[in-house]
KEROTOR-579187 format. One record per residue: x, y, z of N, C-alpha, C in turn; residue number from 1. Coordinates in pm, 1 decimal, decimal comma. Layout:
N
+----------+----------+----------+----------+----------+----------+----------+----------+----------+-----+
|      n_x |      n_y |      n_z |     ca_x |     ca_y |     ca_z |      c_x |      c_y |      c_z | pos |
+----------+----------+----------+----------+----------+----------+----------+----------+----------+-----+
|        X |        Y |        Z |        X |        Y |        Z |        X |        Y |        Z | NUM |
...
+----------+----------+----------+----------+----------+----------+----------+----------+----------+-----+
This chain:
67
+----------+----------+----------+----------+----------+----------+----------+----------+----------+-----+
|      n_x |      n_y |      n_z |     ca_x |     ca_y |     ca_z |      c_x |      c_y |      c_z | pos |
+----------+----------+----------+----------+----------+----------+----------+----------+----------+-----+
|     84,0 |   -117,7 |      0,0 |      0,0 |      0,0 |      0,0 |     88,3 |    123,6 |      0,0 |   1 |
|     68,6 |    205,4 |   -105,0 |    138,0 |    353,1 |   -103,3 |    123,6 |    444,6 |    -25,8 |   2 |
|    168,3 |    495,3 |     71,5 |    104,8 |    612,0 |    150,9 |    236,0 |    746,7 |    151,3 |   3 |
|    146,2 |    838,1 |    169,7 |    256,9 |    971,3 |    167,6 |    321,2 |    989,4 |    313,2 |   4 |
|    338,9 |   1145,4 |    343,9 |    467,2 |   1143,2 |    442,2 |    375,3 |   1172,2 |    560,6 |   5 |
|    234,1 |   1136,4 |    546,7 |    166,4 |   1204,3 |    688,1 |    101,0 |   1068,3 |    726,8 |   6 |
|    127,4 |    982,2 |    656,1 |     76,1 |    823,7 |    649,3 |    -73,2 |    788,7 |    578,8 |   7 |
|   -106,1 |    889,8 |    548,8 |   -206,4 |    848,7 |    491,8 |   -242,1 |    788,3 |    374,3 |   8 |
|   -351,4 |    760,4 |    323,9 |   -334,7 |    665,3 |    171,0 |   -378,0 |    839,4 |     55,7 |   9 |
|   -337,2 |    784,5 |    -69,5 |   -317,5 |    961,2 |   -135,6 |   -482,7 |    952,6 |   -134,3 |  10 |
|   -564,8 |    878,6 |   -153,8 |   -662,4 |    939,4 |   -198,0 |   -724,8 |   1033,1 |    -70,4 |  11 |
|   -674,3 |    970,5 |     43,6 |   -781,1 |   1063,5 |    169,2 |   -778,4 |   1154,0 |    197,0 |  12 |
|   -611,2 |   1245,0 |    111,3 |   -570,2 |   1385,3 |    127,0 |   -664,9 |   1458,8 |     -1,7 |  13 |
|   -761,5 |   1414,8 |    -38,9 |   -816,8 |   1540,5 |   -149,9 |   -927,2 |   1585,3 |    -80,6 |  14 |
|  -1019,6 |   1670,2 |   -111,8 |  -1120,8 |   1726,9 |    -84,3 |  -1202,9 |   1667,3 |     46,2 |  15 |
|  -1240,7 |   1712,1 |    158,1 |  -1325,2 |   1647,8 |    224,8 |  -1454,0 |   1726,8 |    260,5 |  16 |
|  -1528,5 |   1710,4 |    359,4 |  -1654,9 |   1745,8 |    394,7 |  -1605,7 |   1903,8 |    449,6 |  17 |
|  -1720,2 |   1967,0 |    447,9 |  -1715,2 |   2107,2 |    537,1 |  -1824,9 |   2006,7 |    626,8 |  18 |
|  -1742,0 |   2038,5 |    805,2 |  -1844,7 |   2029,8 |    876,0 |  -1853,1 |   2119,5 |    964,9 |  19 |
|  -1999,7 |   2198,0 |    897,7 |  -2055,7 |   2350,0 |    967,0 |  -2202,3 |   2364,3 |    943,7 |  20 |
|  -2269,4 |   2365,8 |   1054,2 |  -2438,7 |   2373,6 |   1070,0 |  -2455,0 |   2558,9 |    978,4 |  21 |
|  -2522,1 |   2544,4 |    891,5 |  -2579,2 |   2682,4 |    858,3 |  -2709,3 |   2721,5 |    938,0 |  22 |
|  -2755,3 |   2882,4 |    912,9 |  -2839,0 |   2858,0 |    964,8 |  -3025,7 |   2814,7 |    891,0 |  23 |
|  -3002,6 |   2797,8 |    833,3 |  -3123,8 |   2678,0 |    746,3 |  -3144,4 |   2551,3 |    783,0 |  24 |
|  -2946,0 |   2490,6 |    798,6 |  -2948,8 |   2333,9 |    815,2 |  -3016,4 |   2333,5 |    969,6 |  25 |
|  -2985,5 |   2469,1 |   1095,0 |  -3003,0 |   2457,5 |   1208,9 |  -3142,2 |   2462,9 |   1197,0 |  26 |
|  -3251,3 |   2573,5 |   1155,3 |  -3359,0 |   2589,0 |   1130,6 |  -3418,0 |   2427,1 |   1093,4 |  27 |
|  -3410,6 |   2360,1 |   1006,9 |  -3413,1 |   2233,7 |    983,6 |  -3389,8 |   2117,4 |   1013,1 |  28 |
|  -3332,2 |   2154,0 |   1134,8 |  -3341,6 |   2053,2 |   1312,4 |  -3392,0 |   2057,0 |   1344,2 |  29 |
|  -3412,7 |   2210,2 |   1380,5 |  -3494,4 |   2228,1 |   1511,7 |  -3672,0 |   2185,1 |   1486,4 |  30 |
|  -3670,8 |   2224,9 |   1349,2 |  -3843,0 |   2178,7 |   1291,6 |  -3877,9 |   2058,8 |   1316,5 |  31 |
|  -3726,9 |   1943,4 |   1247,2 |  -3733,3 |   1809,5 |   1243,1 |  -3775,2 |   1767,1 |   1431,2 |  32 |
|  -3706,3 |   1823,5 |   1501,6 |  -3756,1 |   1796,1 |   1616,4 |  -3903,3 |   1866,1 |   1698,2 |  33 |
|  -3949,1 |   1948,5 |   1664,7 |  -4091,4 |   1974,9 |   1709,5 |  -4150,9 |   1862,9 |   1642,9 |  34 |
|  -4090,8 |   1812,9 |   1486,1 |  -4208,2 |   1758,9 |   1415,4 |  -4263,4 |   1602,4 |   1518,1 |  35 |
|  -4091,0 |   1598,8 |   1498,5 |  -4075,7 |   1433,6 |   1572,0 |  -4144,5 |   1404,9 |   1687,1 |  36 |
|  -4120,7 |   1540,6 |   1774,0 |  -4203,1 |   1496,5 |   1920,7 |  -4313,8 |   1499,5 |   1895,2 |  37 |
|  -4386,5 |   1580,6 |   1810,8 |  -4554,8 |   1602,7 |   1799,1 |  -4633,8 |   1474,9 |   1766,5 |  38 |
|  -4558,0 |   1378,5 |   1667,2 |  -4539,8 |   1271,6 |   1588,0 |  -4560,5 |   1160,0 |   1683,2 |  39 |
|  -4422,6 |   1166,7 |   1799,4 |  -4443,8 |   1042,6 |   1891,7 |  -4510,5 |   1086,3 |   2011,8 |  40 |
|  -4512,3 |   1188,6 |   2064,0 |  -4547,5 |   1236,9 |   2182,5 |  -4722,0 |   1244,9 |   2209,2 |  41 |
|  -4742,3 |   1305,1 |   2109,8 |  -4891,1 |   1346,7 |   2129,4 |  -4992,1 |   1203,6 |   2092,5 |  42 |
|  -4965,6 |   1146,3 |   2028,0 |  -5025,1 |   1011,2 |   2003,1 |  -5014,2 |    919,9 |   2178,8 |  43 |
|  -4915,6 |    972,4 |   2228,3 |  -4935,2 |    894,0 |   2374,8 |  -4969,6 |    979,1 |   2450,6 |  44 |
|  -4983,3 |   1103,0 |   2501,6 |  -5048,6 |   1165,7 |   2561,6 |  -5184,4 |   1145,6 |   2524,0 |  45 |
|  -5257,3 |   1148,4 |   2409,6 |  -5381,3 |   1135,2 |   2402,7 |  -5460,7 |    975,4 |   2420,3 |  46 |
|  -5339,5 |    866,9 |   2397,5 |  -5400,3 |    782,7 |   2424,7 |  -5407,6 |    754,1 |   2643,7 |  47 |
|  -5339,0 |    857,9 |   2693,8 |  -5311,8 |    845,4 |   2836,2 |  -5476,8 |    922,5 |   2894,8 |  48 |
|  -5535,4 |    993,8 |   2822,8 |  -5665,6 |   1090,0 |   2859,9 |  -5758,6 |    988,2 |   2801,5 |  49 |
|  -5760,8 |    913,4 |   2660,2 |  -5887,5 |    832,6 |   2670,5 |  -5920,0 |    706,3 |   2684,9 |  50 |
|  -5762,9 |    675,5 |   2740,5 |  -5727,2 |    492,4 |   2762,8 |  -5773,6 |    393,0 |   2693,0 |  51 |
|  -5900,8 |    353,4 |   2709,5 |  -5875,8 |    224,5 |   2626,6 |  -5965,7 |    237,8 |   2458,0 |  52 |
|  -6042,9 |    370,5 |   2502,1 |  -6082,5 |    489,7 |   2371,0 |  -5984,1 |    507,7 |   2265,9 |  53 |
|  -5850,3 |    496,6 |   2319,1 |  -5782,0 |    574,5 |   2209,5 |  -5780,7 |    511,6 |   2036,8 |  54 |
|  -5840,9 |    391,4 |   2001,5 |  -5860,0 |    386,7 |   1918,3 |  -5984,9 |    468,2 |   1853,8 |  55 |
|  -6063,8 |    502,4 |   1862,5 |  -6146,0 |    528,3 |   1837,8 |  -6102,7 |    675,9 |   1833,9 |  56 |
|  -6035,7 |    743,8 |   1907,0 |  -5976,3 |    877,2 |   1880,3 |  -5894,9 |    888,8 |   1801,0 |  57 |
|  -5831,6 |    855,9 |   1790,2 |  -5747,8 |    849,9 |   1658,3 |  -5811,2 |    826,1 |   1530,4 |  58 |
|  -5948,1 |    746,5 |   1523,7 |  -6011,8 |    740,9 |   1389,4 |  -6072,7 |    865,6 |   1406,0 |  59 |
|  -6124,5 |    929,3 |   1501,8 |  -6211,3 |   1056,2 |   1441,3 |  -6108,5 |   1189,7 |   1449,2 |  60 |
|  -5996,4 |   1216,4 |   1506,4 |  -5908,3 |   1281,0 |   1469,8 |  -5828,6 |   1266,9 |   1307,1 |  61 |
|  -5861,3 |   1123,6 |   1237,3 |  -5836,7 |   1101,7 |   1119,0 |  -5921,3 |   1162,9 |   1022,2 |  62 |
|  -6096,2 |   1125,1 |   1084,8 |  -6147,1 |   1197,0 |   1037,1 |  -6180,6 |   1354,8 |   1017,6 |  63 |
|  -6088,7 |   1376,2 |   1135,7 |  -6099,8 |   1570,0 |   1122,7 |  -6006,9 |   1602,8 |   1038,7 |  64 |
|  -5883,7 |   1552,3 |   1032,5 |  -5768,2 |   1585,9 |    928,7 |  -5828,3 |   1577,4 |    760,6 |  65 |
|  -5912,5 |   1433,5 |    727,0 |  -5958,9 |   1456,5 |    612,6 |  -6026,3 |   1558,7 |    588,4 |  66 |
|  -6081,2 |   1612,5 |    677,6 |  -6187,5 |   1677,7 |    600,0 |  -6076,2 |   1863,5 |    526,6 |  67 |
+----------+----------+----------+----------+----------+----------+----------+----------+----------+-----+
């Protein structure tokens, strides 16, 4: 195996990643995470208020979204 004077192999010395959060990519966390908790969170909070209902809530909350 060929390697240069810093030991590395040549190809790993060309171009690599920029790693730096912009602020869009940050904006685009932070969404991803309201989305996520709303996603897992609220589906168990609501099934904790109508217990063994919660099917049935969830179909007519399905049905409010269709409409």
């Amino acid at each position: 195996m060929i390697s240069n004077s810093n030991g590395l192999h040549p190809a790993a010395t060309g171009p690599s990643l920029v790693r730096a959060i912009g602020r869009w990519t940050l904006v685009a966390a932070i969404m991803n995470a309201v989305v996520g908790s709303g996603i897992f969170g609220l589906p168990s909070a609501i099934a904790g208020f109508t217990g063994e209902w919660s099917p049935v809530a969830v179909l007519i909350a399905g049905c409010g979204i269709l409409v």
